[in-house]
C-alpha positions in Angstrom: 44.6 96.2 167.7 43.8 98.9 164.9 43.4 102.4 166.4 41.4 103.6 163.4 38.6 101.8 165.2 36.1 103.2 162.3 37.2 101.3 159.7 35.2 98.3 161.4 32.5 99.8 160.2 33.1 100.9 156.9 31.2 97.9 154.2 33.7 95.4 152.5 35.5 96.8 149.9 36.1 100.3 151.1 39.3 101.4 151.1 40.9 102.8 154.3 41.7 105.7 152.2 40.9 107.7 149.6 43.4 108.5 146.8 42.5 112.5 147.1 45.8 113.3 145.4 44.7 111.7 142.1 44.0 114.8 140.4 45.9 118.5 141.0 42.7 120.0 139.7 38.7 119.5 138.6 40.1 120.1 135.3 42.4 117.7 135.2 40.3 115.2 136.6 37.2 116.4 134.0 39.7 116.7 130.5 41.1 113.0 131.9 37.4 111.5 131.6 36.5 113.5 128.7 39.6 111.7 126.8 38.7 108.1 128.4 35.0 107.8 128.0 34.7 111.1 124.8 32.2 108.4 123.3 29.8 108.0 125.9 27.4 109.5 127.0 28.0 113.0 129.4 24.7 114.9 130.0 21.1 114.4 129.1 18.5 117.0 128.8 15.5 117.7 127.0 16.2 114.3 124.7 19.5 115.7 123.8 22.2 113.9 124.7 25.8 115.9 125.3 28.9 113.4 125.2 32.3 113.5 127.1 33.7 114.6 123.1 31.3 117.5 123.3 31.5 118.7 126.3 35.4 119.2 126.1 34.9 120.6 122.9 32.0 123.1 124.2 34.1 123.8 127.1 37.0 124.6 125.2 35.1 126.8 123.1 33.6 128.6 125.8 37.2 128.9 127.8 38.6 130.4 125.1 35.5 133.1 124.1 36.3 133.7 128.2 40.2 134.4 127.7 40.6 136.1 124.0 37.2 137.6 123.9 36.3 139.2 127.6 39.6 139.2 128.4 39.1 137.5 131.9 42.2 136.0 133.6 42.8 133.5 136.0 41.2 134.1 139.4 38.4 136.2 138.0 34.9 135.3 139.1 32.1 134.4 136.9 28.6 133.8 138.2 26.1 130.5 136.6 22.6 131.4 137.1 21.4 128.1 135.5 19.3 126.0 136.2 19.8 121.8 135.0 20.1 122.2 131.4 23.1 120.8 129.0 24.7 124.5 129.2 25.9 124.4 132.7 28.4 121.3 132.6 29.4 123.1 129.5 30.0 126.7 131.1 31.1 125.4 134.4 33.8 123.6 133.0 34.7 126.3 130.6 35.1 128.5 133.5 37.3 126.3 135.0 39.5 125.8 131.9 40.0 129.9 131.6 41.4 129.5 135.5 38.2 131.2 136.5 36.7 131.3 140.2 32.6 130.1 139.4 30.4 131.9 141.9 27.2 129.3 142.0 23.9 131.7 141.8 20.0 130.6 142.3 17.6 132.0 139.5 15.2 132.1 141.7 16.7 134.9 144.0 15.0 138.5 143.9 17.0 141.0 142.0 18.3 142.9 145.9 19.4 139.3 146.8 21.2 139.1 143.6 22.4 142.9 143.7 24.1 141.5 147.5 25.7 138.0 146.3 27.2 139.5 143.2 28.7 142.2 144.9 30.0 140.4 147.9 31.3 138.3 145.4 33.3 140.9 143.2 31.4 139.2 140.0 32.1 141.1 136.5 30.6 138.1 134.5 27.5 136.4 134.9 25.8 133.3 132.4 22.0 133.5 132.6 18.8 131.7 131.7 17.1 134.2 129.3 14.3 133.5 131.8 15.9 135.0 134.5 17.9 138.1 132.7 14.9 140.5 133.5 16.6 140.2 136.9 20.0 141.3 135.9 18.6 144.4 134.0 19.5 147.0 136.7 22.8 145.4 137.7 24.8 146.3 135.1 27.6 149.2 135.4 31.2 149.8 135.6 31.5 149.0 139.2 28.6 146.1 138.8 28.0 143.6 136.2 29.9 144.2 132.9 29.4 141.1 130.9 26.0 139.2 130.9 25.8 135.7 128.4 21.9 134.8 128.1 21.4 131.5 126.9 18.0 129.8 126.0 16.5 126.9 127.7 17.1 124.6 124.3 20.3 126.2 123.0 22.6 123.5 122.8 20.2 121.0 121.1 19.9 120.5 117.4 17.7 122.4 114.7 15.0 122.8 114.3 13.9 121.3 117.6 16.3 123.8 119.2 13.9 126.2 117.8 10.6 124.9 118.3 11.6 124.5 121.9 12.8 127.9 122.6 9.5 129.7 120.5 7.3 127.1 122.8 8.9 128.6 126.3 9.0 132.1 125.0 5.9 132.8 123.0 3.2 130.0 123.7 4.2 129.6 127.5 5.2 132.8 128.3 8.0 131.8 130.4 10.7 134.5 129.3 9.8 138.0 130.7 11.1 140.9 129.0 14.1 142.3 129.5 17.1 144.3 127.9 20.6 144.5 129.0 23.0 146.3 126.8 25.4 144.8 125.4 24.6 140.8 126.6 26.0 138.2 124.2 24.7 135.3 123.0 26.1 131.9 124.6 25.3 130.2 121.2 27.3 133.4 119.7 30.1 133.3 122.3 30.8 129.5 121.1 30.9 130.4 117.3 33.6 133.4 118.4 35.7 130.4 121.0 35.9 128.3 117.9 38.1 130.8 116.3 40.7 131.7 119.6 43.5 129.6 120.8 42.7 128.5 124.4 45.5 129.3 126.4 46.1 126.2 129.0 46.0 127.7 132.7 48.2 125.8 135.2 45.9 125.1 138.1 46.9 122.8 141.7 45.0 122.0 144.4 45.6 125.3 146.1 43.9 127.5 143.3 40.2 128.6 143.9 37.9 126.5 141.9 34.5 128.0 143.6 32.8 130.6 145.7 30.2 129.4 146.8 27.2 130.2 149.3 25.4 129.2 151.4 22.1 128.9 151.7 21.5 131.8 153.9 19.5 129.7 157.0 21.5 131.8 159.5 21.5 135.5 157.6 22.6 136.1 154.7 24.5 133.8 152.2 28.1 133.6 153.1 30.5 133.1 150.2 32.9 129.2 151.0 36.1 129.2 149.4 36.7 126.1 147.9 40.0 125.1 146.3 40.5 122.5 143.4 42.2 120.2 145.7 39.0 120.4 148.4 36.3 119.7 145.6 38.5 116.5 143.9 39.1 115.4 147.6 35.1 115.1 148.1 34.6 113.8 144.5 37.3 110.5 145.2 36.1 110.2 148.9 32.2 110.0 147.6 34.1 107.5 144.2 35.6 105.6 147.1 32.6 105.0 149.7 30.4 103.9 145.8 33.2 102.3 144.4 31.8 98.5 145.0 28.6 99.6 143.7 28.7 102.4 141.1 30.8 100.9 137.9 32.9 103.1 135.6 31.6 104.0 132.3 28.3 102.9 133.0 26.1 104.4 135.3 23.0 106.9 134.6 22.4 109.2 137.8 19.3 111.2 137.9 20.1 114.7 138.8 16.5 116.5 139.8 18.3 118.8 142.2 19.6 121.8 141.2 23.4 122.2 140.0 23.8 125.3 141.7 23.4 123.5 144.9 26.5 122.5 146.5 25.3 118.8 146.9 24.7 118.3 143.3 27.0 119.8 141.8 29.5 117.6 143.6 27.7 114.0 144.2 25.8 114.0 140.9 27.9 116.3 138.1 31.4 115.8 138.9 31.5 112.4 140.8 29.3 110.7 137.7 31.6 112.5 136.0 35.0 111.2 137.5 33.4 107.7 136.9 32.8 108.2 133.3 28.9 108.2 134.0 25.6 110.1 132.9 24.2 112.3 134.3 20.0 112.8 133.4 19.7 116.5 134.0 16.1 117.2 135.8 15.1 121.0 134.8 12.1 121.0 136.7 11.6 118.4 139.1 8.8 120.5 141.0 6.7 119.6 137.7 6.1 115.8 139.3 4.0 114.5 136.1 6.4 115.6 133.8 9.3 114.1 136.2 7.6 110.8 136.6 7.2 110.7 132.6 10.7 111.1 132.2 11.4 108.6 134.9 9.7 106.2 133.2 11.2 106.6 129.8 14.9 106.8 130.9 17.0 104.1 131.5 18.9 105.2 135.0 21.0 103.5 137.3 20.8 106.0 140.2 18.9 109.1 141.8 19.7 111.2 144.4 17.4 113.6 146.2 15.6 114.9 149.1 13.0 114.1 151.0 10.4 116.2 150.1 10.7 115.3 146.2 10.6 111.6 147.6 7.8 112.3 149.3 6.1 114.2 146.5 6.9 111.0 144.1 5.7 108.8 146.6 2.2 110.4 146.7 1.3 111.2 143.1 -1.3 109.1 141.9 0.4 107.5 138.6 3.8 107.0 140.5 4.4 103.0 140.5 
């Protein structure tokens, strides 16, 4: 008689266990299927398309600006306040690749909610949407914030669409409040500067912190999880495991509408499409349903996860079919 009485259950071809050691780190497990699958494509957004070659490149570029040009060091924390655009694979995994601890951060919060998760946090660094960086404004001070990077919806595509998007969101839609913070850099600008440092390789295991992240404040307020490299690949080969008799390597297209700064996302849609060599079809507004069901229909996808309000929504627009 088997004692694990639960694998009765499980559907054929499911292993009885998970090979959770197969990586020491996310990096390991993201550079491996950067070098595997650098052809295909990574991340789509906004038309652009970001392959596995460019995001290790980006990545690298950004790690680097993150060591020799901040001088940040392993274990220090860096805040994303991002929401589904091409940037965030690229500065989440740079963040990774300087040994950094990413503290996950919603654009949406108020500036006092920020003020509480940043400092609870210990965050010196932060990466924001130029949409958003009005919020950061009175933040910043030696015991607070002391490096912001701004980035613009469109900055990692091509000119001169690059630029007609961006003057579209900040002057004709009037999406990009004002806002001044001394001294904020440039993501684009921070790239240029990584291209020119040597990245020094950090030597990460399963023990090291790969994330703070928060919750979503149901029961009070947020409380910061610690989540080690070895937890995160742990959940990214069990989820690789439970799909494996349906997702395929190397070819599946997941459509990400939830936000990557959301726990779920980050790990079912970004790195387990990742670990698989897949794509991932970044949603950056999925409460605009018209323009969701548009993009739906010209995108050739494989997968979609969600919720079941957006389902819901979907399921009642009028020209959803």
């Amino acid at each position: 008689m088997n004692a694990k009485v639960w694998l009765n259950a499980y559907p054929p071809g499911v292993p009885a266990e998970a090979d959770v050691y197969r990586y020491r780190s996310l990096t390991a497990m993201i550079k491996a299927s950067c070098e595997r699958y650098s052809k295909q494509a990574a991340f789509i957004n906004l038309g652009h398309t970001l392959t596995y070659a460019d995001l290790d490149r980006e990545s690298r570029r950004f790690a680097a600006y993150l060591q020799k040009g901040l001088k940040l060091a392993k274990g220090d924390t860096l805040a994303i306040m991002l929401p589904n655009v091409l940037q965030y694979p690229v500065v989440f995994f740079g963040a990774l690749r300087a040994g950094l601890v990413v503290v996950n951060v919603n654009p949406l919060y108020t500036p006092r909610e920020l003020d509480q998760q940043l400092a609870d946090a210990g965050v010196r660094t932060a990466v924001v949407l130029e949409n958003f960086a009005h919020k950061l404004s009175g933040l910043i001070g030696p015991t607070r914030l002391r490096h912001v990077i701004t980035t613009a919806v469109a900055d990692l595509l091509p000119a001169p669409r690059r630029l007609l998007v961006n003057f579209a969101v900040k002057h004709l839609k009037r999406m990009v409040p004002p806002w001044k913070i001394a001294g904020a850099v440039a993501l684009r600008g921070a790239l240029e500067e990584g291209e020119h440092y040597r990245l020094d390789e950090i030597d990460l295991g399963p023990e090291d912190i790969a994330l703070l992240q928060y919750t979503g404040g149901t029961t009070g307020r947020p409380k910061g999880a610690l989540l080690s490299h070895g937890n995160v690949v742990a959940n990214v080969m069990q989820i690789a495991a439970w799909t494996g008799q349906t997702l395929r390597e190397g070819v599946e297209t997941v459509v990400t509408p939830l936000p990557l700064y959301h726990i779920f996302s980050l790990t079912a849609n970004l790195l387990t499409f990742v670990a698989i060599g897949g794509c991932n079809l970044l949603v950056t507004d999925p409460r605009d349903i018209p323009g969701f069901i548009a993009l739906l229909r010209g995108a050739k996808f494989t997968a979609m996860t969600g919720v079941n309000t957006l389902f819901n929504a979907l399921a009642h627009a009028d020209d959803f079919a």
